[in-house]
N, C-alpha and C positions, 0 to 999 in steps of 0.2 A: 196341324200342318202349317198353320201363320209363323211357327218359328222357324223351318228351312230356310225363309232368305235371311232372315237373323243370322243364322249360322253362318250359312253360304257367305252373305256379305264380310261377314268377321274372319273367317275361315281363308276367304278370297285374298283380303287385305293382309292378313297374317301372313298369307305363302308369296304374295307379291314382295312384300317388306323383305322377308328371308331370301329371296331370289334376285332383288336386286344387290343386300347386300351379299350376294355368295358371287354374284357377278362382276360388280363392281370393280375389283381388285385388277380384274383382265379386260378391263375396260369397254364392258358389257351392261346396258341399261335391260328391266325386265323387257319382255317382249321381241328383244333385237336376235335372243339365244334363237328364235324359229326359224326366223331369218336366215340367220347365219347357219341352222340346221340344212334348211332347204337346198342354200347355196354349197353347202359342202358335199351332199347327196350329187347336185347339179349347177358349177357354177355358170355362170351369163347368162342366167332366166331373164325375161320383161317382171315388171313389178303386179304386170298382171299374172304374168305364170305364177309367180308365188302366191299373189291374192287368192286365187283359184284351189292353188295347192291344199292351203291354209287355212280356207273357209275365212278370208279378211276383205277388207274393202278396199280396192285397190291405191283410193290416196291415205288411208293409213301405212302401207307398205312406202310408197313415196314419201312419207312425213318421215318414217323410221327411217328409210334410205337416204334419206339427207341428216341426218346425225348422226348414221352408221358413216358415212363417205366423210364427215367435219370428223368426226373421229380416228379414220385413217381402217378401219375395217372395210369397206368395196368402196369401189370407182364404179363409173358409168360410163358408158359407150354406146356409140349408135352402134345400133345392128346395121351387118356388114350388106344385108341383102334389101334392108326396107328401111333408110334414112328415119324415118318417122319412130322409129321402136329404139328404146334405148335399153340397154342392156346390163345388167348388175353381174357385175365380177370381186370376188375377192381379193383384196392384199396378200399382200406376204402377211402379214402382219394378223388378217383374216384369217386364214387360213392355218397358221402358226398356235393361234388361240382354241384350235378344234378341241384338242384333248384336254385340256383344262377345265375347258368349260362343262363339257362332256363329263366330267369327273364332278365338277361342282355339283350338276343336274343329279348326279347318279346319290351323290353324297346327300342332297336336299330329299329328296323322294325317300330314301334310308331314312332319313330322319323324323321325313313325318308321318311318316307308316310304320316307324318302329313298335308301336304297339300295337298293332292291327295283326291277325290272324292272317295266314294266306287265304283263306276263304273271306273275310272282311278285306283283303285288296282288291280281289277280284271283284266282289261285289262294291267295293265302289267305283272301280274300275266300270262297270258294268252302269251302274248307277248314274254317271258321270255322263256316260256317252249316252245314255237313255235321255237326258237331260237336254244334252244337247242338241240331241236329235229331235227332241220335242219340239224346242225352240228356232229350228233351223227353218229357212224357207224351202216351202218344198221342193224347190230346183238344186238345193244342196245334200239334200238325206240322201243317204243310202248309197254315194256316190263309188266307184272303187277307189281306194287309198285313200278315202276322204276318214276311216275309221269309224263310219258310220254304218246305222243300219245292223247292230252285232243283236 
């Protein structure tokens, strides 16, 4: 078993590399596509609604949301009812890049499952989230829409 995080680490690094460059092009760094997933689901969350969403820490979403807004992908606003809360919205620009990126994700996943069985996606599919779940605190397991707990 001492070779999983061998793998895992290699495996990780490898889909990170592919993912930024599949992103790159539409002016997308890895990690910012969830972001921008969330925000297109619901735009003008708090950085902590997305944290939450996400299962992230709330100043990593502020560290990404400030390179996502210097890049011209969302702006920030205070929220209209509680000055203190500021609020992430998408660009044109944001917003404009949904399908593309969408397509890249779709394209990337194709790619690295291409030799996988349907019964091997699901079972890492499966494996995946078991993993994460192991590792999650337990105020985050099992959450609804958190995709945990399967």
């Amino acid at each position: 078993m001492g070779e999983l995080l061998t793998l895992f680490t290699r495996a990780s690094k490898l889909l990170r590399s592919a993912a930024d460059e599949a992103m790159s092009p539409h002016g997308v760094r890895v990690g910012q596509n969830i972001i921008l997933e969330a925000l297109w689901q619901q735009d003008g969350l708090t950085p902590s609604e997305i944290a939450r969403r996400l299962d992230m820490a709330t100043p990593t979403v502020v560290n990404t949301a400030t390179r996502m807004e210097a890049a011209g992908l969302l702006t920030r606003r205070p929220d209209s009812a509680d000055a203190r809360l500021v609020r992430l919205h998408l660009t044109a620009r944001g917003r404009a890049i949904e399908g593309a990126v969408k397509r890249e994700r779709d394209k990337l996943e194709r790619r690295v499952t291409r030799t996988l069985t349907p019964l091997e996606r699901r079972n890492l599919h499966s494996a995946l989230a078991k993993i994460i779940d192991a590792l999650s605190p337990d105020d985050t397991k099992a959450r609804p829409g958190s995709g945990r707990g399967r």
